[in-house]
N, C-alpha and C positions, 0 to 999 in steps of 0.2 A: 504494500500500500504506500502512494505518494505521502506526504507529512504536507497538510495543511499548509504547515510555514514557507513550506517552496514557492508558494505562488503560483499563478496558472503557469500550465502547459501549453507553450507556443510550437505553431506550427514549422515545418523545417526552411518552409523559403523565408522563416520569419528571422529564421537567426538564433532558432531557439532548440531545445531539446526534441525529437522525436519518438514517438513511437518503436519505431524500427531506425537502427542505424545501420548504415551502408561500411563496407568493406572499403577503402580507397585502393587497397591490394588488387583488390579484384573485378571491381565496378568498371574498370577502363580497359582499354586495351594493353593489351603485353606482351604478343606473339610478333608483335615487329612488323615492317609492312613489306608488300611484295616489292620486289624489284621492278624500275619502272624509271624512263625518263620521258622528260617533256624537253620540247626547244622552249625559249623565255619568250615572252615574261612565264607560260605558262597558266593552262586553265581550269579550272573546278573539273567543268566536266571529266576530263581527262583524270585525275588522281583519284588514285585510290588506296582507300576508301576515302570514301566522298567526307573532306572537312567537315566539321559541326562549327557555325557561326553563330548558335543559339538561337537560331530559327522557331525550333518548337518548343524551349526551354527559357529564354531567358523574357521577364516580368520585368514593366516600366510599375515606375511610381512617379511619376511626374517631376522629378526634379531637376527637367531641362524644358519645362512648358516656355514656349516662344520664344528660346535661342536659336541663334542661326548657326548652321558649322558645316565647315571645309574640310573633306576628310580628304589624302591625296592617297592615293593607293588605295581606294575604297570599293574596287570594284571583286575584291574575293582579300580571303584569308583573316589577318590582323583588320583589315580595311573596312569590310561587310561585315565582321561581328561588329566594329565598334559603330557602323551605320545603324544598324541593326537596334543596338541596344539606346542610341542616340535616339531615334524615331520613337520608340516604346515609352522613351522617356520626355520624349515631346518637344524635340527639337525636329525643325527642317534641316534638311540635309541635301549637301551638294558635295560629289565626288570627282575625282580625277582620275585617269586613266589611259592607259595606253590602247588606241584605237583597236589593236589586234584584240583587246579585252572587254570588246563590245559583248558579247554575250554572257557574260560573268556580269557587267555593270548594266544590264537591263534586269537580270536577276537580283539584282541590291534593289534598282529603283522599285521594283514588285514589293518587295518587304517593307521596305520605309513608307512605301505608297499604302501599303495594306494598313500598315499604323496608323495611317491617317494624315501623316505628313506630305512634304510639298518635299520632291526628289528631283535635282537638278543634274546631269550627265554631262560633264565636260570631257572628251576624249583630245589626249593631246602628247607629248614627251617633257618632262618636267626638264629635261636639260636645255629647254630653250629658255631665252630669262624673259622674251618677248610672252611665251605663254606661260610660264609661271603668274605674270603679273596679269596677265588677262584671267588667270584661275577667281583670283580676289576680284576683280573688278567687275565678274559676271555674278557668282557672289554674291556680293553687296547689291548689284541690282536686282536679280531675280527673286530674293531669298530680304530683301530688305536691307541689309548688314551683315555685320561678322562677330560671332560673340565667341567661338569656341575654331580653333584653327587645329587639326590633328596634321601633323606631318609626317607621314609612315609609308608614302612611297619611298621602296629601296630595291637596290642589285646589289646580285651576288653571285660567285661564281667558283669551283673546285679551282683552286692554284696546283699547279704542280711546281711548288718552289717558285721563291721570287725572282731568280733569274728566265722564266721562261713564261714573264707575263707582257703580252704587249703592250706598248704603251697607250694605245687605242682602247684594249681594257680597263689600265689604270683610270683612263678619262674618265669613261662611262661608269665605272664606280663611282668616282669624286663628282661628277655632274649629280648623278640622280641624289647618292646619298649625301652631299655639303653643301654642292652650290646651290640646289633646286630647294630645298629648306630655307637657305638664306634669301635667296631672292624672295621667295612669297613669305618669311617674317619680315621683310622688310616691307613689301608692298602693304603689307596686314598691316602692324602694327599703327598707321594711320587711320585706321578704321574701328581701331580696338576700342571699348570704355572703358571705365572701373568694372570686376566683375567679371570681365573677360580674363580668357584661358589662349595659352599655344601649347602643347603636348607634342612632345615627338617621341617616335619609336626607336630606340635607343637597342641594342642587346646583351643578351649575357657576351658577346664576344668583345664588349667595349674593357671587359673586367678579366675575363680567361680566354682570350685571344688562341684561336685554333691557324697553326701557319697553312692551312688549308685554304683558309679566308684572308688572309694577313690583309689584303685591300681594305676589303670589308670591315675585316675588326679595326683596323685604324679610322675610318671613317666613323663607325660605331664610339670609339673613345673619344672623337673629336666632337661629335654629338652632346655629350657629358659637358664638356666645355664648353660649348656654346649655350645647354641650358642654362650653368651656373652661371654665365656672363650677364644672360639676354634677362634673368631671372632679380639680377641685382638692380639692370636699369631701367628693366617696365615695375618692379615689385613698389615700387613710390607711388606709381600710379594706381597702383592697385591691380596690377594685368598679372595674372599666376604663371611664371613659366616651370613645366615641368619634362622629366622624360621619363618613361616609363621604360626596362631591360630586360624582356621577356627571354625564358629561357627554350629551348625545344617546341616550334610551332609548327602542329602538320596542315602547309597551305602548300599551293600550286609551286611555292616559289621550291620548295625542297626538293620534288621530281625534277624542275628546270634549273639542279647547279650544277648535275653532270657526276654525283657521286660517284665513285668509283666500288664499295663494297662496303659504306657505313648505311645506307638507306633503309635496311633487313630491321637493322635494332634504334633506328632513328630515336631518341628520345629516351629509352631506355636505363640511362644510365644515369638519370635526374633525380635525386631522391626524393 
C-alpha cells in the first residue's frame, strides 16, 4: 500500500512515478543497425530503420505559443524532431534545406502543418552567405519575425587521415558547419528581442574528437566558442545563446558518411 504522505500518483509523461517502469536496457534498440550507405546529404526514406522524430510520441504544452523559429537542417533527423516538437509546442516554423531534401522537408511541413502551425520551406545551400541571409529575411516576412533561431544544419564525412582530405572537402565542412551559422546569426541577430533564443547543434565530437571526423570535430569545438562568445554579447540584451552536444544520432546523415565497418554497433557504446 502507497502511505498517504506520498502525495498523488503522477502520471509518466508527467515527470512523475509510474505504474509500470520500463527497462532502458531493453526498451530500445541494441542489435546494431544493418549495413547501408546513402550519397549526402542523405534521406529518411532511405535509412534504416526509419528515425523516430517523435512523430507519435512527443506532447506540446504550449510553451512556445506565437514564437517564430528558423530551424536550418530541418528537413529530417536532429532538424524534424526539433520542428516537430516546436509546432506541438506552438511555434511556426520555417526550415532550411538542401533542394535534393525536398521530400524529407515536405514530410516536416505535414507534421508542423498537422499541429496547427504555419510551415515555411526554404530549399537552398547554406554555404552561400547570399542565401543564408535571404533564410532570415523570408522569415521574418512570412512567419512575422524571428524569436527562436536553431542552427543545426551540418556535414560530415569518414576521413581516412588528415593527409588524404581534399581541400575542397575541408571547405564544405567549414562553409556549412562555421560560416553558414555565422552569417544567419548575424543576419538574425537584428531581428532578435529580449526573450529570444539562437541554439546551435554543437556534438559530442567538439569534446572527444574521433580522427575519423577531425574536420568535423574541429568545427564542432569551434561551435563551443562561438556560443560562449555570441552568449556574453546578446546575454545584456536578454537574447539566450546556447549549444546543445548530442551524443550518437540515428538520422540520414550516418548512412551518408561513408562508414567503413563502425555503422553495425553505431551508438552502442554510449552509456
Amino acid at each position: 500500500r502507497r502511505n498517504p504522505l506520498d502525495g498523488p500518483r503522477l502520471p509518466a509523461w508527467a515527470g512523475g512515478m509510474s505504474d509500470t517502469l520500463s527497462n532502458p536496457v531493453t526498451r530500445y534498440r541494441t542489435e546494431g543497425f544493418p549495413k547501408q550507405e546513402q550519397p549526402q546529404p542523405g534521406l529518411t526514406s532511405r535509412t534504416d530503420p526509419t528515425p523516430d522524430h517523435g512523430e507519435e510520441s512527443y506532447r506540446g504544452s504550449g510553451r512556445l505559443t506565437g514564437m517564430r523559429a528558423l530551424i536550418t537542417g530541418g528537413d529530417s533527423g536532429i532538424g524534424r524532431a526539433v520542428a516537430i516538437a516546436y509546432a506541438r509546442e506552438g511555434a511556426d516554423v520555417a526550415i532550411s534545406y538542401l533542394p535534393e531534401e525536398e521530400d524529407d522537408a515536405q514530410e516536416t511541413a505535414h507534421w508542423i502543418e498537422e499541429a496547427g502551425r504555419v510551415a515555411v520551406r526554404m530549399p537552398g545551400d547554406v554555404r552561400s552567405e547570399d542565401q543564408c541571409a535571404q533564410l532570415v529575411e523570408r522569415t521574418v516576412s512570412e512567419l512575422g519575425g524571428l524569436d527562436i533561431l536553431v542552427l543545426n544544419a551540418g556535414y560530415q564525412e569518414n576521413r581516412d587521415g588528415l593527409e588524404n582530405i581534399p581541400t575542397a572537402e575541408i571547405e564544405r565542412v567549414f562553409d556549412t558547419n562555421l560560416f553558414a551559422p555565422m552569417w544567419i546569426a548575424r543576419a538574425a541577430i537584428p531581428h532578435l528581442k529580449p526573450g529570444a533564443s539562437i541554439i546551435t547543434t554543437s556534438s559530442i565530437q567538439a569534446f572527444n574528437p574521433s580522427p575519423k571526423l577531425i574536420d568535423y570535430a574541429m568545427t564542432k569545438a569551434a561551435q563551443v566558442a562561438f556560443t560562449k562568445a555570441l552568449a556574453q554579447q546578446l546575454g545584456p540584451r536578454g537574447i539566450r545563446v546556447n549549444a546543445v552536444a548530442p551524443g550518437p544520432i540515428w538520422t540520414p546523415l550516418i548512412p551518408a558518411t561513408s562508414w567503413p565497418d563502425s555503422l553495425p554497433e553505431f551508438g552502442q557504446d554510449t552509456p
